[in-house]
KESE-832859 format. One line per field, with one value per atom (N, C-alpha, C, O): atom name; x, y, z. Coordinates in nm, 2 decimals. Example, Ala and Ser with C-alpha at 12.3 -4.5 7.8 and 13.67 -1.06 7.14 Angstrom:
residues 2
atom = [N | CA | C | O | N | CA | C | O]
c1 = [1.32 | 1.23 | 1.32 | 1.42 | 1.28 | 1.37 | 1.29 | 1.34]
c2 = [-0.57 | -0.45 | -0.33 | -0.33 | -0.22 | -0.11 | 0.00 | 0.11]
c3 = [0.78 | 0.78 | 0.78 | 0.85 | 0.71 | 0.71 | 0.79 | 0.80]
end
This chain:
residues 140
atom = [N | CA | C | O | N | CA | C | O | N | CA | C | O | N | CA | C | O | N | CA | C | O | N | CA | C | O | N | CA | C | O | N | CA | C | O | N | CA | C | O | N | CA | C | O | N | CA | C | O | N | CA | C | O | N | CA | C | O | N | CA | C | O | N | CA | C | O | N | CA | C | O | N | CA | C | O | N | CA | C | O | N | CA | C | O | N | CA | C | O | N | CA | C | O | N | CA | C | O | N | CA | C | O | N | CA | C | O | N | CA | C | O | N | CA | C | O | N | CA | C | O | N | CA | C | O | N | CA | C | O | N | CA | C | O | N | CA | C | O | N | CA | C | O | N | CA | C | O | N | CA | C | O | N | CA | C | O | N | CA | C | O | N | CA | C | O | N | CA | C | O | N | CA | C | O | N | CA | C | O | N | CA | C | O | N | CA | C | O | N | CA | C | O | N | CA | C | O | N | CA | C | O | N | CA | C | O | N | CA | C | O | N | CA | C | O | N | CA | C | O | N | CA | C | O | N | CA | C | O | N | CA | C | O | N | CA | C | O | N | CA | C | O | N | CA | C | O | N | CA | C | O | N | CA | C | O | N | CA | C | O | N | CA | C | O | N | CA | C | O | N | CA | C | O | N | CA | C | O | N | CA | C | O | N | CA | C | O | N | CA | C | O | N | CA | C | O | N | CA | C | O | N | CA | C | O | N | CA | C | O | N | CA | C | O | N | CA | C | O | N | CA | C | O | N | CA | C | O | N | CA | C | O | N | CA | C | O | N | CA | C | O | N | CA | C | O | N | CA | C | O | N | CA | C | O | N | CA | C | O | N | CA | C | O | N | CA | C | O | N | CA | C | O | N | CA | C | O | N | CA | C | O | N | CA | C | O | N | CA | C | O | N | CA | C | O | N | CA | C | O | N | CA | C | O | N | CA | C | O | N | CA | C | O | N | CA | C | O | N | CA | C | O | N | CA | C | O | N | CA | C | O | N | CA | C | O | N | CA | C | O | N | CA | C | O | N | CA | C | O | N | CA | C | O | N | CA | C | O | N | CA | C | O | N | CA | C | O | N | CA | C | O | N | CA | C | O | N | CA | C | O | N | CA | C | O | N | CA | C | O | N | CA | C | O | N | CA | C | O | N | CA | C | O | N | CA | C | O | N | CA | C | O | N | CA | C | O | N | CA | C | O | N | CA | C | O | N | CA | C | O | N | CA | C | O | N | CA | C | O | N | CA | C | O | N | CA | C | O | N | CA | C | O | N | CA | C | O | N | CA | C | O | N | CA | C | O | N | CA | C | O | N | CA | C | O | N | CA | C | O | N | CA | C | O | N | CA | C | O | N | CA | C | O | N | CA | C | O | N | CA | C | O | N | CA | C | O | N | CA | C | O | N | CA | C | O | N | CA | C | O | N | CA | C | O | N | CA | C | O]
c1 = [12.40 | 12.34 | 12.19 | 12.15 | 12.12 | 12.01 | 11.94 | 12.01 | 11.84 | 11.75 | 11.70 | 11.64 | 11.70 | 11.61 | 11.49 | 11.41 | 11.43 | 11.33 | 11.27 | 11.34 | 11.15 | 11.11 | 11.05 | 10.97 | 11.15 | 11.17 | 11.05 | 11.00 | 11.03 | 10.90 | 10.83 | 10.90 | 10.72 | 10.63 | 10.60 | 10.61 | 10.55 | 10.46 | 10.36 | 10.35 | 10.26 | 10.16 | 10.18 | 10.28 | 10.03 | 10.03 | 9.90 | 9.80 | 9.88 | 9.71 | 9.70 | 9.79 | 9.57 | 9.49 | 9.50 | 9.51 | 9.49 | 9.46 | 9.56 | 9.53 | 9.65 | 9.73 | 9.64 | 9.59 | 9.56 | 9.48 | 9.42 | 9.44 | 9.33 | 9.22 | 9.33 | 9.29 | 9.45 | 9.52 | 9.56 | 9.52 | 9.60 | 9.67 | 9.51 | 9.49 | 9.44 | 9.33 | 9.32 | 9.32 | 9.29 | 9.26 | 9.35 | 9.31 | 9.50 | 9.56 | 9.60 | 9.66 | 9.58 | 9.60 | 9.49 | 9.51 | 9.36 | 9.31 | 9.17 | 9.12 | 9.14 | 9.09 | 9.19 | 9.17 | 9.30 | 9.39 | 9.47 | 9.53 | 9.47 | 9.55 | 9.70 | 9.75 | 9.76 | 9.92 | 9.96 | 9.90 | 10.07 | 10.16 | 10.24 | 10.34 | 10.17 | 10.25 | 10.43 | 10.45 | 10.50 | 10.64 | 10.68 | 10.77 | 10.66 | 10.69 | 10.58 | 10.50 | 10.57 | 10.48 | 10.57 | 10.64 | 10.51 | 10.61 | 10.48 | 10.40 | 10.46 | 10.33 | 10.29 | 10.31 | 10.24 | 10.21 | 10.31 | 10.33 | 10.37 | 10.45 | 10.42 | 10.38 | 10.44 | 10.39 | 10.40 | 10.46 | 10.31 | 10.30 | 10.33 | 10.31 | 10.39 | 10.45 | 10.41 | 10.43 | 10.37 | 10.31 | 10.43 | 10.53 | 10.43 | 10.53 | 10.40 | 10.29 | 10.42 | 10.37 | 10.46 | 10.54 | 10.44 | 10.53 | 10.68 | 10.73 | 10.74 | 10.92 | 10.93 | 11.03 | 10.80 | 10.81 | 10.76 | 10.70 | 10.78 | 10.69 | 10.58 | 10.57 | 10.53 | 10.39 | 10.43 | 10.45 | 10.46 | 10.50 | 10.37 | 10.30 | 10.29 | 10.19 | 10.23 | 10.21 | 10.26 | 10.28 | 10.20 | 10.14 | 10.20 | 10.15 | 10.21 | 10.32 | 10.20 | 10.24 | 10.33 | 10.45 | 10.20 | 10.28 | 10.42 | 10.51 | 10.41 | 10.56 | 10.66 | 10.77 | 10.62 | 10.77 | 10.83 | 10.91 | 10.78 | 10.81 | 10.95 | 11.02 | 10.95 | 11.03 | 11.18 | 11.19 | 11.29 | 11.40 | 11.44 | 11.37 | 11.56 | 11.57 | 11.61 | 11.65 | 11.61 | 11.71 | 11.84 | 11.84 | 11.95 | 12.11 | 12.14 | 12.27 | 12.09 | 12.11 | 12.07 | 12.10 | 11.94 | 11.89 | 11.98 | 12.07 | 11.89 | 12.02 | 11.98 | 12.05 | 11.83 | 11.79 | 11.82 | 11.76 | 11.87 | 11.88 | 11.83 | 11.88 | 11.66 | 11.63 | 11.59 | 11.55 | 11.59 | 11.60 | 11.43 | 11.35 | 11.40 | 11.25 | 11.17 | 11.25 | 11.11 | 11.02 | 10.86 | 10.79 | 10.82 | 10.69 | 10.59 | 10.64 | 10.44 | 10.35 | 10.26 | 10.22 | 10.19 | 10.06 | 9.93 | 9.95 | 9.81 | 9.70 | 9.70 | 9.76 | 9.63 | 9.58 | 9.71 | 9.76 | 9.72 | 9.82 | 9.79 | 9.67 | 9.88 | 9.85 | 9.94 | 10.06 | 9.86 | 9.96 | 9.85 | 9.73 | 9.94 | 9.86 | 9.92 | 10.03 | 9.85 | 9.90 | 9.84 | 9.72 | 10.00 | 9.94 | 9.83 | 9.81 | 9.79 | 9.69 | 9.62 | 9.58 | 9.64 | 9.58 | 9.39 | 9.33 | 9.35 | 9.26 | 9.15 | 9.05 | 9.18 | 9.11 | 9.09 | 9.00 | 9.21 | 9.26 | 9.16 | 9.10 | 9.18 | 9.10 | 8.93 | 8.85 | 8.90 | 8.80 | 8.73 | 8.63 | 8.84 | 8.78 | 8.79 | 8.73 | 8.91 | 8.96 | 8.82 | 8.79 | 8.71 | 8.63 | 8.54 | 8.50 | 8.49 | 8.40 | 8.43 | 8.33 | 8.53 | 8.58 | 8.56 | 8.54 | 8.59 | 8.58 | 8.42 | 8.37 | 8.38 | 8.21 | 8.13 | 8.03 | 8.21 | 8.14 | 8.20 | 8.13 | 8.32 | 8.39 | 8.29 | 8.28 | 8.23 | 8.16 | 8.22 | 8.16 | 8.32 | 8.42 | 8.43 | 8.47 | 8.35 | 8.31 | 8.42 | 8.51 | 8.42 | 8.47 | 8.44 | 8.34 | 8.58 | 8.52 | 8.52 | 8.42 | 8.56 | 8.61 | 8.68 | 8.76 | 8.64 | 8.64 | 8.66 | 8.58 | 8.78 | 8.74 | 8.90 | 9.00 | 8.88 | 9.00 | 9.06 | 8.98 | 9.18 | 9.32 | 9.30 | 9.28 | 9.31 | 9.31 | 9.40 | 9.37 | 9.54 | 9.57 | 9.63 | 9.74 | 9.50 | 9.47 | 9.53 | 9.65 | 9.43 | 9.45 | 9.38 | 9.37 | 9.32 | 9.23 | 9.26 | 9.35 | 9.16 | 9.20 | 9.06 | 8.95 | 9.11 | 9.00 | 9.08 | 9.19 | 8.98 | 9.01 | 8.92 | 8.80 | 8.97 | 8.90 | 8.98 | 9.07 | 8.98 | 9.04 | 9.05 | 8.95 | 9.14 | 9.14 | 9.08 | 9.07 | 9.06 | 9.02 | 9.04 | 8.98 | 9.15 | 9.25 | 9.22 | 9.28 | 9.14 | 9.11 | 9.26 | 9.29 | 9.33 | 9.45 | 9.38 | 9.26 | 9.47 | 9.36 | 9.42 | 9.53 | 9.36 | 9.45 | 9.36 | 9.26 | 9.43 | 9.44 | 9.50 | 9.61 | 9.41 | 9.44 | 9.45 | 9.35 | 9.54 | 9.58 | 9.68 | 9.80 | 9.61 | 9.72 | 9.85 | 9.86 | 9.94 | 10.08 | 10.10 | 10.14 | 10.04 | 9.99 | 9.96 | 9.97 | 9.93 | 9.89 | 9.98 | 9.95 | 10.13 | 10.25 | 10.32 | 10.41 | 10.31 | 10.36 | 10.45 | 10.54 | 10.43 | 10.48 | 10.42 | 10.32 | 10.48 | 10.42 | 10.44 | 10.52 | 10.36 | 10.35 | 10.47 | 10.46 | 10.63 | 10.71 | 10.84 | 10.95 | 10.80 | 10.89 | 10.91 | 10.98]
c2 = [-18.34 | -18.47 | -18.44 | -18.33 | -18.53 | -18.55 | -18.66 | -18.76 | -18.70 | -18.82 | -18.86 | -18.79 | -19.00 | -19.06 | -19.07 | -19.07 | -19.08 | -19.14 | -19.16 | -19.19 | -19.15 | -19.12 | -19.30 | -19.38 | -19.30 | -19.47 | -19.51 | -19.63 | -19.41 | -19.43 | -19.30 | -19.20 | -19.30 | -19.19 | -19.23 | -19.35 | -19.19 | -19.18 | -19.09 | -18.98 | -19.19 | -19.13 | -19.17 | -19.24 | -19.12 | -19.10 | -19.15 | -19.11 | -19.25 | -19.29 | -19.32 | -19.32 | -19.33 | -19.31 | -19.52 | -19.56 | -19.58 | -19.70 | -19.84 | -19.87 | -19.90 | -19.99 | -20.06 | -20.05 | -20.13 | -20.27 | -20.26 | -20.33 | -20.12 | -20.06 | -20.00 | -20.01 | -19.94 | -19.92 | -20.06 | -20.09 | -20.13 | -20.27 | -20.31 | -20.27 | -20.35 | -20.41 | -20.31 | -20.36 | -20.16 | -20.11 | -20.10 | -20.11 | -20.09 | -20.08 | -20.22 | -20.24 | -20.31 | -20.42 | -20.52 | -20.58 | -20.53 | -20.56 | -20.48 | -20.54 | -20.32 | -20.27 | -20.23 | -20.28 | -20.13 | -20.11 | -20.25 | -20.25 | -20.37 | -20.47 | -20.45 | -20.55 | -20.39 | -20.37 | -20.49 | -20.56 | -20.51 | -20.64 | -20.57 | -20.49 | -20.63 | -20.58 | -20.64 | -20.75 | -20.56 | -20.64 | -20.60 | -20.68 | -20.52 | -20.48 | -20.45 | -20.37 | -20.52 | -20.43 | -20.47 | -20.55 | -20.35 | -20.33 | -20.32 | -20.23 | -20.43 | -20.35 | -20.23 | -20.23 | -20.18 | -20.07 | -19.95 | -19.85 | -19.96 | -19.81 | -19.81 | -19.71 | -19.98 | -19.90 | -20.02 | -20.12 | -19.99 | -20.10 | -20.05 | -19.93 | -20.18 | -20.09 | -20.17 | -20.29 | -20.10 | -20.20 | -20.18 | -20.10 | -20.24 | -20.24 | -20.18 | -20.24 | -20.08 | -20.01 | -19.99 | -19.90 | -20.11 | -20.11 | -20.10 | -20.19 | -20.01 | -20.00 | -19.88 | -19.81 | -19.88 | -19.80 | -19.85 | -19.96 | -19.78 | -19.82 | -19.74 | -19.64 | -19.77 | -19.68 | -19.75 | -19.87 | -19.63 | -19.61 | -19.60 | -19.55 | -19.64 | -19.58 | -19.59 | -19.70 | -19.49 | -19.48 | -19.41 | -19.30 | -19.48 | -19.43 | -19.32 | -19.34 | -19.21 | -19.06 | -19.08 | -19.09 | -19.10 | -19.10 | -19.19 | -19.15 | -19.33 | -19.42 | -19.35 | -19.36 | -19.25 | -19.25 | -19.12 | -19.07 | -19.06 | -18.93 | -18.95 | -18.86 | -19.08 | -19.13 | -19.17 | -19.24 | -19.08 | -19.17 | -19.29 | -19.37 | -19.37 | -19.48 | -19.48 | -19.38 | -19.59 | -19.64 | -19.64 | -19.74 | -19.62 | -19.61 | -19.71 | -19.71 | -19.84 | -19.96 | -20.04 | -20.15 | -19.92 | -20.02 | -20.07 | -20.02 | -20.17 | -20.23 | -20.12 | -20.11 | -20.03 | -19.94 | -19.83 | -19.84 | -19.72 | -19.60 | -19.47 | -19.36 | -19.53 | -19.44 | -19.26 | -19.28 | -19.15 | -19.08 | -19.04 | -19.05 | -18.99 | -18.96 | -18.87 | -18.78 | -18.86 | -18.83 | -18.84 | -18.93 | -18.76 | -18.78 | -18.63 | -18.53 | -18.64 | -18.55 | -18.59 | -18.70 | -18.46 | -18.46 | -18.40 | -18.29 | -18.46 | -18.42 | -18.53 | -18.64 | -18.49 | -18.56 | -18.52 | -18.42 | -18.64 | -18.61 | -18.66 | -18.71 | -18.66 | -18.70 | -18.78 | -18.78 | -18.86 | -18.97 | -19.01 | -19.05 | -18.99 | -19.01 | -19.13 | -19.15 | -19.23 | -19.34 | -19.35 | -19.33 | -19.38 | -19.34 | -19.44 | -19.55 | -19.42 | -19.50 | -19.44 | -19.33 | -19.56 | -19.49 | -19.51 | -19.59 | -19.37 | -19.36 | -19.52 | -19.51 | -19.62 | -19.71 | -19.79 | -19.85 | -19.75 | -19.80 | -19.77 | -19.84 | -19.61 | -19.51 | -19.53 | -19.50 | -19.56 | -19.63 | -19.72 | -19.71 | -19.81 | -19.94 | -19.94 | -20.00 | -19.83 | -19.79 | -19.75 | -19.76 | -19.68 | -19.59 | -19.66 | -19.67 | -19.75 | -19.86 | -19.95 | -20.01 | -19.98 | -20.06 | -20.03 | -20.10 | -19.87 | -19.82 | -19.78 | -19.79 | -19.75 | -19.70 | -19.88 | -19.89 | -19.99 | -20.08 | -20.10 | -20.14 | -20.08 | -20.11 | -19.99 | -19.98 | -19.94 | -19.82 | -19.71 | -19.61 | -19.69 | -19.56 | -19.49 | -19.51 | -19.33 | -19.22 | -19.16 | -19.14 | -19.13 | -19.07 | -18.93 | -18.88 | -18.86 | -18.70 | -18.64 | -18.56 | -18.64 | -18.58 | -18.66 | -18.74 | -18.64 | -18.69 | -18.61 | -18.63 | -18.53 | -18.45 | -18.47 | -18.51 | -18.40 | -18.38 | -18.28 | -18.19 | -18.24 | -18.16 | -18.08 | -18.14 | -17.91 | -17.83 | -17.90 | -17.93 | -17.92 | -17.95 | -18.11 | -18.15 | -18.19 | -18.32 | -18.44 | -18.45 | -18.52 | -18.61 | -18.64 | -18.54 | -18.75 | -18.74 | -18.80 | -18.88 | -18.75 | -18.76 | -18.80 | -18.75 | -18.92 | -18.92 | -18.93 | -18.97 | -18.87 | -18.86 | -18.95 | -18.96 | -18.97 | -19.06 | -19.06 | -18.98 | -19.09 | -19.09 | -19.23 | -19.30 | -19.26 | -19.39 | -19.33 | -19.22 | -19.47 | -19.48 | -19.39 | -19.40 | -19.27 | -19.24 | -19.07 | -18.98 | -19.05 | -18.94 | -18.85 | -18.73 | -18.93 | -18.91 | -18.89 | -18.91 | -18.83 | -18.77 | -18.91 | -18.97 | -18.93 | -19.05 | -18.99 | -18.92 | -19.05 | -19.03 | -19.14 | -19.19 | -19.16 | -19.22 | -19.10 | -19.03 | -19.08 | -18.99 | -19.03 | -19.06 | -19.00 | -19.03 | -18.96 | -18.85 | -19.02 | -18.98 | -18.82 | -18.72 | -18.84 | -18.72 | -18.58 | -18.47 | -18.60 | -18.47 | -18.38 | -18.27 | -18.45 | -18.39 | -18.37 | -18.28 | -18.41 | -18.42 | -18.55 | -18.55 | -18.66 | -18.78 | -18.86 | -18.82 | -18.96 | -19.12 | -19.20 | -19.19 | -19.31 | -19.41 | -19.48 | -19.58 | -19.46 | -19.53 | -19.43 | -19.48 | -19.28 | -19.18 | -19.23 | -19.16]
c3 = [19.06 | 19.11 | 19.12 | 19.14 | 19.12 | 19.12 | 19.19 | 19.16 | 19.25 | 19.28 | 19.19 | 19.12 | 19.16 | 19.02 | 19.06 | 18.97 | 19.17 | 19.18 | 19.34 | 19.44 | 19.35 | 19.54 | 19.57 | 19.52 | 19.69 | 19.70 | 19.83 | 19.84 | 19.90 | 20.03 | 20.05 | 20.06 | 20.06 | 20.12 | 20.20 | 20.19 | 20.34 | 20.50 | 20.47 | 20.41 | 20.55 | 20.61 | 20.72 | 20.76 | 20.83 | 20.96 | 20.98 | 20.91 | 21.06 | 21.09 | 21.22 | 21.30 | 21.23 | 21.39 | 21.44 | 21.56 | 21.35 | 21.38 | 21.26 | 21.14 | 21.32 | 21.19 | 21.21 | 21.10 | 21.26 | 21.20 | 21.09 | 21.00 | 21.12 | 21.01 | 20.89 | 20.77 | 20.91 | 20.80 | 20.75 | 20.64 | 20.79 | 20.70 | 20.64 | 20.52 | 20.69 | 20.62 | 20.46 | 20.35 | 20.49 | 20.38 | 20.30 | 20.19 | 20.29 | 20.19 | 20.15 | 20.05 | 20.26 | 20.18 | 20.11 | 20.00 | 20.19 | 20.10 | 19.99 | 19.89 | 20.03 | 19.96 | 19.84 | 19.73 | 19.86 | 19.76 | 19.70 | 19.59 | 19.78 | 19.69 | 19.74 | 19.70 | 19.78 | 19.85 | 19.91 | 19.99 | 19.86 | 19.97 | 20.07 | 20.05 | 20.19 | 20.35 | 20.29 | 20.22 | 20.32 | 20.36 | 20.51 | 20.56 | 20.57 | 20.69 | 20.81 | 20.79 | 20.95 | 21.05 | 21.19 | 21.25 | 21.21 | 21.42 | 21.48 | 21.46 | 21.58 | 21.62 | 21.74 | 21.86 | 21.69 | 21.77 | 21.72 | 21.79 | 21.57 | 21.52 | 21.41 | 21.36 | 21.31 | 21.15 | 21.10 | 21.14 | 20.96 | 20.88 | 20.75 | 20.71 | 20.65 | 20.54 | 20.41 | 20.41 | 20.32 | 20.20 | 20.08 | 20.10 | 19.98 | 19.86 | 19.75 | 19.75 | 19.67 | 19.56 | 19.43 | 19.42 | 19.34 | 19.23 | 19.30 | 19.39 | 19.26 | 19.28 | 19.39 | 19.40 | 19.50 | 19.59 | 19.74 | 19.75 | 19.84 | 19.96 | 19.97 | 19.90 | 20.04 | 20.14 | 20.24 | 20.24 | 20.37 | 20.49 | 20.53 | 20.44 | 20.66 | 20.70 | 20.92 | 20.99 | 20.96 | 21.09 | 21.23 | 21.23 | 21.33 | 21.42 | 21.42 | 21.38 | 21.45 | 21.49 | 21.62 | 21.64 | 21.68 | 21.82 | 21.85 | 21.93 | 21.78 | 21.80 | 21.77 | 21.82 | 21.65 | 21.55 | 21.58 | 21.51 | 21.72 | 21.79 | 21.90 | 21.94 | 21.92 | 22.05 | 21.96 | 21.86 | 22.05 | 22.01 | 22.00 | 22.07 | 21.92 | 21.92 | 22.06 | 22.12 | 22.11 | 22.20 | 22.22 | 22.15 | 22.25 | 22.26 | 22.24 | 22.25 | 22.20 | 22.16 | 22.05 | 22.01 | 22.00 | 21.88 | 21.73 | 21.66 | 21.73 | 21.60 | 21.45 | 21.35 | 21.48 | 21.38 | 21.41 | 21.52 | 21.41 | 21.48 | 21.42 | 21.42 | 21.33 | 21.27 | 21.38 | 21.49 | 21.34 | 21.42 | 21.42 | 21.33 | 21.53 | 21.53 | 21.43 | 21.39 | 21.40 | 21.24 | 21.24 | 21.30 | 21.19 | 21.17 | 21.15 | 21.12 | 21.17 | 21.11 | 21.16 | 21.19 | 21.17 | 21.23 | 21.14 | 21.08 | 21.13 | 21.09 | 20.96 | 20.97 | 20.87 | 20.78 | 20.63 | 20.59 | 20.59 | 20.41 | 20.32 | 20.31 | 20.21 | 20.05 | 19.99 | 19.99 | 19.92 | 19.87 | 19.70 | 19.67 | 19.64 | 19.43 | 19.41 | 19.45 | 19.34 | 19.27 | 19.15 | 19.11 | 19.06 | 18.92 | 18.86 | 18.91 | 18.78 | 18.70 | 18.55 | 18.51 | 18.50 | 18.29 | 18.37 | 18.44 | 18.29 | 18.26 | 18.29 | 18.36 | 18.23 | 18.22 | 18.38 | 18.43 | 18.40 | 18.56 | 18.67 | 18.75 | 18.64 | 18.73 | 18.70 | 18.80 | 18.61 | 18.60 | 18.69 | 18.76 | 18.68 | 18.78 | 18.90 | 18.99 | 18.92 | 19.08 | 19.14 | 19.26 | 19.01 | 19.09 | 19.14 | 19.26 | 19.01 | 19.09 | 19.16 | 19.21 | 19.20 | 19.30 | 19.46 | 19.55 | 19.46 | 19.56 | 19.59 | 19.70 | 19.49 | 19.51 | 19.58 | 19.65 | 19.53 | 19.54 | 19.75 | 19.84 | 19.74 | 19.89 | 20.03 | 20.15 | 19.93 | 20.04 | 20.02 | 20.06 | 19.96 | 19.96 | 19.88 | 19.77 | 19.96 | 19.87 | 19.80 | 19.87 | 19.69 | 19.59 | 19.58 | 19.53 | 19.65 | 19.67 | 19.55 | 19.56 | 19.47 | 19.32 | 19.26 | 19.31 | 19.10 | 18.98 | 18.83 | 18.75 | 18.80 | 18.69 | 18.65 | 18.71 | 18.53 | 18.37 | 18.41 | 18.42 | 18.44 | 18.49 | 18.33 | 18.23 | 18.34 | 18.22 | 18.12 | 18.01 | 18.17 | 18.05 | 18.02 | 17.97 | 18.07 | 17.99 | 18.12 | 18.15 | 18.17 | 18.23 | 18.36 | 18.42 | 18.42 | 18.51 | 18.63 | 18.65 | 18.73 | 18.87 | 18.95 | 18.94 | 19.04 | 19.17 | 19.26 | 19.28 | 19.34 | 19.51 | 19.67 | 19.68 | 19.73 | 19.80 | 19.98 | 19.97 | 20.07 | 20.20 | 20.24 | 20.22 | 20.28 | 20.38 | 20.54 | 20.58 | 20.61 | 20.71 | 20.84 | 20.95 | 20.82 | 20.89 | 20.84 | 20.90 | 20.74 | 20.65 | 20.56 | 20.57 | 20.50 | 20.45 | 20.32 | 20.30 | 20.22 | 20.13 | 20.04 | 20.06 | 19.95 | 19.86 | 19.67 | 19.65 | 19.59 | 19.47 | 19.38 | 19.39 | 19.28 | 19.18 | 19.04 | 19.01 | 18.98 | 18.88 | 18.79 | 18.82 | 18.64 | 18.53 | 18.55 | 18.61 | 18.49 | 18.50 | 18.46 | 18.53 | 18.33 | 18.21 | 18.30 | 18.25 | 18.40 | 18.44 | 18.52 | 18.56 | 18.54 | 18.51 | 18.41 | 18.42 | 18.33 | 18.19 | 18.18 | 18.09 | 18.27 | 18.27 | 18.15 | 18.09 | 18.13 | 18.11 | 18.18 | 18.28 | 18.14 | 18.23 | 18.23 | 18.29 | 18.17 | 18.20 | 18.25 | 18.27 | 18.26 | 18.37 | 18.53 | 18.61]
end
């Protein structure tokens, strides 16, 4: 057996207002989920982005909740890649150079395909990167 496919990643941020605003309207993400004061959650193609307060998602459920997810979470800063063609990442770059948002690196993976890097509000590292530079396509 195997997993087909990774259905939600988490991150961890200092602030959901400032996270919802940027991933939804700097990256473009549709919210489908928010609790306030634990997390907000965007839809990414045929996946989620999780993004959680640390500290909510530390506390057990309740002995009664109708969710009984179990406590989870991470501390400091993480990483999260969304794919994109070449052309994409392009516009990602100016898009973000024009939003204020520095673009820490920009370069061609040795063996063939390109990558930027950039942080949300929260200093999470984030990335736009061709598929190619796992030896994917764009329809793996």
């Amino acid at each position: 057996m195997q997993p087909s496919a990774i259905l939600e990643a988490a991150l961890y941020v200092d602030d959901l207002d400032e996270a919802e605003r940027f991933y939804g309207e700097t990256l473009g993400l549709k919210r489908i989920a928010r609790a306030e004061g634990r997390h907000v959650f965007f839809q990414c193609g045929r996946g989620v982005v999780l993004l959680f307060d640390a500290d909510a998602t530390q506390a057990p459920p309740a002995p009664d909740a109708r969710l009984p997810v179990p406590p989870h979470g991470a501390r400091g800063q993480g990483h999260l890649c969304f794919a994109a063609s070449g052309e994409e990442i392009e516009r990602w770059k100016a898009h973000l150079t024009k939003a204020g948002i520095a673009v820490e690196a920009d370069f061609e993976w040795p063996n063939g395909g390109r990558s930027i890097y950039f942080r949300d509000p929260s200093g999470n590292s984030l990335e736009f990167a061709e598929p190619r530079i796992w030896g994917l396509t764009s329809e793996d």
